[in-house]
C-alpha positions in Angstrom: -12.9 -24.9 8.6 -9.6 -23.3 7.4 -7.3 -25.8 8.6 -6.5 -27.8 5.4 -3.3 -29.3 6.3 -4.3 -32.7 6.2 -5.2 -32.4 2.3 -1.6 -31.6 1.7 0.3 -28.6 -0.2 -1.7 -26.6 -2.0 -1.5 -27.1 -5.8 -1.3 -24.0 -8.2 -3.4 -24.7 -10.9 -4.5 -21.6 -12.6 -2.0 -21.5 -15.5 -3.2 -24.9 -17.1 -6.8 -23.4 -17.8 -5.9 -21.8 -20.7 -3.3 -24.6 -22.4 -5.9 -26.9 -22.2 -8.5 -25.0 -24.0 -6.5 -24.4 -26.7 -5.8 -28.3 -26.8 -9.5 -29.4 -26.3 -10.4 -26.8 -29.4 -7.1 -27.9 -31.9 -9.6 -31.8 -30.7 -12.6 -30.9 -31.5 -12.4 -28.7 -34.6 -10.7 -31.8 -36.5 -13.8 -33.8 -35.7 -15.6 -34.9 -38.8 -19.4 -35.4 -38.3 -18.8 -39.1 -37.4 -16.4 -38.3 -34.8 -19.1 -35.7 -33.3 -21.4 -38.5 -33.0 -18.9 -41.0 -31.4 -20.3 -42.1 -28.1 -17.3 -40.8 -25.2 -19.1 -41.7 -22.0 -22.6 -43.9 -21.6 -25.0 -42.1 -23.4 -23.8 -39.1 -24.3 -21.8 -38.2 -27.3 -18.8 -37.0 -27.9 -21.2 -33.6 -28.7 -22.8 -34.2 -26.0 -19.3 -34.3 -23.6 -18.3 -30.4 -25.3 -21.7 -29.4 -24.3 -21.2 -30.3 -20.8 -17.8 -28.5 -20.4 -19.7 -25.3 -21.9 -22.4 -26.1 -19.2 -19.4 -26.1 -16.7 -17.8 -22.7 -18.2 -21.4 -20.9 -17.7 -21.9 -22.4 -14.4 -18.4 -21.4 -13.1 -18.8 -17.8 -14.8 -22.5 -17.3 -13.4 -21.5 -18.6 -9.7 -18.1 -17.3 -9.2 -17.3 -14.3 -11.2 -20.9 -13.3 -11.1 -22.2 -14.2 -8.1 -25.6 -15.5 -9.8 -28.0 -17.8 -7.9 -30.1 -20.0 -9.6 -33.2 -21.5 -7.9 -33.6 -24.1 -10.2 -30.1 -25.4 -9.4 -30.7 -26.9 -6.0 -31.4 -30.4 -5.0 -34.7 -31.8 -4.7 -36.5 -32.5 -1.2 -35.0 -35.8 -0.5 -32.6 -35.8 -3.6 -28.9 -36.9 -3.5 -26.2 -35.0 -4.1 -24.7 -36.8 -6.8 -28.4 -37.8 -7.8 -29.0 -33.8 -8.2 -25.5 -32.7 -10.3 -26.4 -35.6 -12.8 -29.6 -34.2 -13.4 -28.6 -30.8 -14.0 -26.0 -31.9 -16.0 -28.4 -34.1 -18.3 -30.8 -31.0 -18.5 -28.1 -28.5 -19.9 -26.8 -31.9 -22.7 -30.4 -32.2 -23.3 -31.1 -28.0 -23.9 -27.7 -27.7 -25.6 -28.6 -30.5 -28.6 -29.7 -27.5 -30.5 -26.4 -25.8 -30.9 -24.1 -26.7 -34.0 -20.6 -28.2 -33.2 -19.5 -24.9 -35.2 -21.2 -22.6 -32.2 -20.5 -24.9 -29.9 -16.8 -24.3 -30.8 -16.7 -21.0 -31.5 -18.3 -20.6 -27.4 -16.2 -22.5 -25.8 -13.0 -21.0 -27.5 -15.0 -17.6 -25.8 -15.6 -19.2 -22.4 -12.5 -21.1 -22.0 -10.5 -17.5 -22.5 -13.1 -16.4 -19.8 -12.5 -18.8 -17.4 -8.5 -18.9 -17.4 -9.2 -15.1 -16.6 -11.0 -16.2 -13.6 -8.9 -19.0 -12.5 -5.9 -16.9 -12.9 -7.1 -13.6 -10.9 -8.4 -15.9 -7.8 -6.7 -16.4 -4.8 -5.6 -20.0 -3.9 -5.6 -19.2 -0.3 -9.7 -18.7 -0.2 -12.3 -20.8 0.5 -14.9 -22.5 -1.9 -17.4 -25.2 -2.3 -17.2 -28.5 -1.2 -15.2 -31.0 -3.2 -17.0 -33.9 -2.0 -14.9 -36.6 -2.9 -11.8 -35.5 -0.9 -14.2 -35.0 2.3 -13.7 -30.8 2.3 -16.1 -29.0 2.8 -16.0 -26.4 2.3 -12.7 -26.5 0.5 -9.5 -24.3 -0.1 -10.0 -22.4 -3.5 -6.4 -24.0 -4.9 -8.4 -27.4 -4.3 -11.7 -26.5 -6.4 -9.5 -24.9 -9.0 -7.1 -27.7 -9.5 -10.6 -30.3 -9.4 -11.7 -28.2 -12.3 -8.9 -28.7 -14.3 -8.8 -32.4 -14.1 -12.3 -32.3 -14.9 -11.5 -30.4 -18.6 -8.5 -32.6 -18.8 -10.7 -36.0 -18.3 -13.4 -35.2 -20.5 -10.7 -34.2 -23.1 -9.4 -37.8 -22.8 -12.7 -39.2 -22.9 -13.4 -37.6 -26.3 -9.7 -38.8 -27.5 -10.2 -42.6 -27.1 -13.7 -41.8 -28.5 -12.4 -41.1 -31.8 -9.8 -43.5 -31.6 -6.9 -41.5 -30.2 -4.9 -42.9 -27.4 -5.1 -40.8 -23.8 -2.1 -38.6 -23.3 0.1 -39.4 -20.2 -1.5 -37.8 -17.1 0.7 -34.5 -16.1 1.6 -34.5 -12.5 -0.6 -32.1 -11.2 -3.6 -33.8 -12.2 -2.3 -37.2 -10.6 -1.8 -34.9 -7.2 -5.2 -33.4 -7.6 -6.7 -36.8 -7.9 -4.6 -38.2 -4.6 -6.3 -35.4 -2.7 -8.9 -38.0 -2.2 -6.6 -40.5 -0.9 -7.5 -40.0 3.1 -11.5 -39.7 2.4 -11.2 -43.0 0.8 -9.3 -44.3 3.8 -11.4 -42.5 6.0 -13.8 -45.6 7.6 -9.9 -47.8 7.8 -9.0 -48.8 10.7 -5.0 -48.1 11.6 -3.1 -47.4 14.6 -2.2 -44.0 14.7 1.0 -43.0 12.7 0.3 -46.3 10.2 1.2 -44.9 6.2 0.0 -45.4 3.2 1.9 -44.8 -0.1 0.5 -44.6 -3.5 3.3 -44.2 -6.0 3.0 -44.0 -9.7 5.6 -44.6 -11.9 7.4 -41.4 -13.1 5.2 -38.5 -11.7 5.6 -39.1 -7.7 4.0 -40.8 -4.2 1.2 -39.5 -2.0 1.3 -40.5 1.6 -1.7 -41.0 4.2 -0.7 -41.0 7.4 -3.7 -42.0 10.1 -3.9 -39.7 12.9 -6.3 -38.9 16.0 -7.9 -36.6 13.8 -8.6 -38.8 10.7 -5.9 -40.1 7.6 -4.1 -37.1 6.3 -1.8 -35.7 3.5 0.6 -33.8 5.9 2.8 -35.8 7.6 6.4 -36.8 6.2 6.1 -40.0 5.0 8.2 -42.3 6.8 10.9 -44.5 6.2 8.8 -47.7 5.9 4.9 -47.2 5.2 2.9 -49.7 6.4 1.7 -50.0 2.9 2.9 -49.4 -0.9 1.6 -49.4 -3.8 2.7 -49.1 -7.4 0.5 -48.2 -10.7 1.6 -47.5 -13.7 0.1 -43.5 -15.0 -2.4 -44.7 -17.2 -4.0 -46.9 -13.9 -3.7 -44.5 -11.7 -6.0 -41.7 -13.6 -8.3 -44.2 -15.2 -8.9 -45.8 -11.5 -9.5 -42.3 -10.1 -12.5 -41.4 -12.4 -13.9 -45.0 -12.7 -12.6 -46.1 -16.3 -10.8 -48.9 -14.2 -12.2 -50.5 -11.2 -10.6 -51.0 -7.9 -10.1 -54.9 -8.6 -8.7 -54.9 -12.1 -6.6 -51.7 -10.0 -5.4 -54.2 -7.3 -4.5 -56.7 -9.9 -2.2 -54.4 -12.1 -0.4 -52.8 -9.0 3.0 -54.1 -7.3 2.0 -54.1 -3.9 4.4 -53.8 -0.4 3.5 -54.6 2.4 -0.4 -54.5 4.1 -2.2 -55.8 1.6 -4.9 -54.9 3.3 -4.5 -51.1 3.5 -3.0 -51.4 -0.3 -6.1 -52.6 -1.8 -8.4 -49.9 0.3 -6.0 -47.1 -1.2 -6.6 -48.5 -4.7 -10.8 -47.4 -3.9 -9.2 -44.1 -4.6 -12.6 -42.0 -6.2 -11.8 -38.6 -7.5 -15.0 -37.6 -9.3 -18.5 -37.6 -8.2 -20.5 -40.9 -8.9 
């Protein structure tokens, strides 16, 4: 595939890389042991959450600038996909228990340098692996670049409101990488054909799915009147993309217009893989 008109313009993330490294280091080298130990997602620590974004960095590094193939990174016969990354992802917490924060600090100040150097010399207009939960695959490189910025950004929040900081306002490329995901999620909706779907949030913008022969997609002008609208406020919207709010409690914050029906399929929005 090299059509990827229906995810929408392409998003040029490869400048934040580097800003938010510095911002997840100035985080973590404040940390007191306690704070270290602070659970930020089930089960793992806020430790644990830093060692999975060096786990990231090296798999990045080896797989794109390096072009390294790892056997032992592959799914099991009969394994899920989603199944397979959270096992990998538990094996590298699990082997990186025996770093101290200090090294763990002092790497990912190395790595995060390395990767904006990546992210910054790649071409947006490639291909790359599949971003599952917006449906391409494969996908535009601008699309896996941007997905791995909101995955640094997310985790960063994650380890804020562990140690009792409140999450920053979502910037607005990070809300328009998360609505890339908006026509998978509608993908199995029934609509005529030229039926829209708005998701606006407050401040930073709206993302339009427009159903089409082809499937719901991002490139359409949005009409006059979508069939459907719906409102969140910023802090919804990214918390309902990566599952720290659930669709329901979603539906309930939202101002809704219109199809209440589309509305509340729209607010299923996933932009992580579960």
């Amino acid at each position: 595939m090299t059509d990827f008109s229906w995810l929408g313009r392409p998003i040029d993330a490869r400048h934040l890389f580097a800003p938010e490294r510095r911002a997840l280091l100035t985080l973590l080298r404040d940390l007191d042991p306690a704070g270290w130990a602070r659970e930020a997602v089930p089960g793992w620590t806020v430790k644990d959450v830093a060692a999975h974004l060096l786990g990231d960095d090296y798999g990045r590094l080896a797989h794109d600038r390096d072009g390294h193939a790892d056997p032992g990174t592959a799914p099991q016969p009969g394994e899920r996909f989603e199944a397979f990354i959270h096992r990998i992802n538990q094996q590298w917490v699990d082997a990186a228990g025996r770093l101290s924060t200090r090294s763990l600090v002092e790497t990912l100040e190395m790595t995060g340098r390395q990767i904006a150097d990546l992210w910054q010399r790649s071409d947006p207009h490639g291909s790359s692996r599949a971003v599952s939960w917006a449906g391409a695959d494969p996908a535009p490189l601008w699309l896996d670049c941007a997905r791995d910025y909101t995955e640094y950004w997310t985790h960063r929040q994650q380890i804020r409101l562990a140690v009792g900081l409140e999450d920053e306002r979502p910037p607005e490329p990070l809300l328009d990488t998360f609505m890339r995901a908006l026509p998978h999620t509608l993908r199995d909706v029934a609509a005529d054909e030229g039926t829209q779907v708005q998701v606006r949030v407050d401040g930073l913008g709206a993302w339009t799915a427009t159903a089409t022969a082809g499937g719901w997609s991002l490139a359409p002008p949005p009409s006059a009147a979508p069939a459907a609208v719906v409102h969140l406020d910023p802090v919804t919207a990214w918390r309902l993309c990566v599952r720290m709010v659930q669709p329901d409690v979603a539906v309930a914050r939202a101002r809704m217009e219109g199809d209440t029906r589309l509305g509340a399929a729209a607010c299923r929005i996933l932009s992580i893989i579960r």
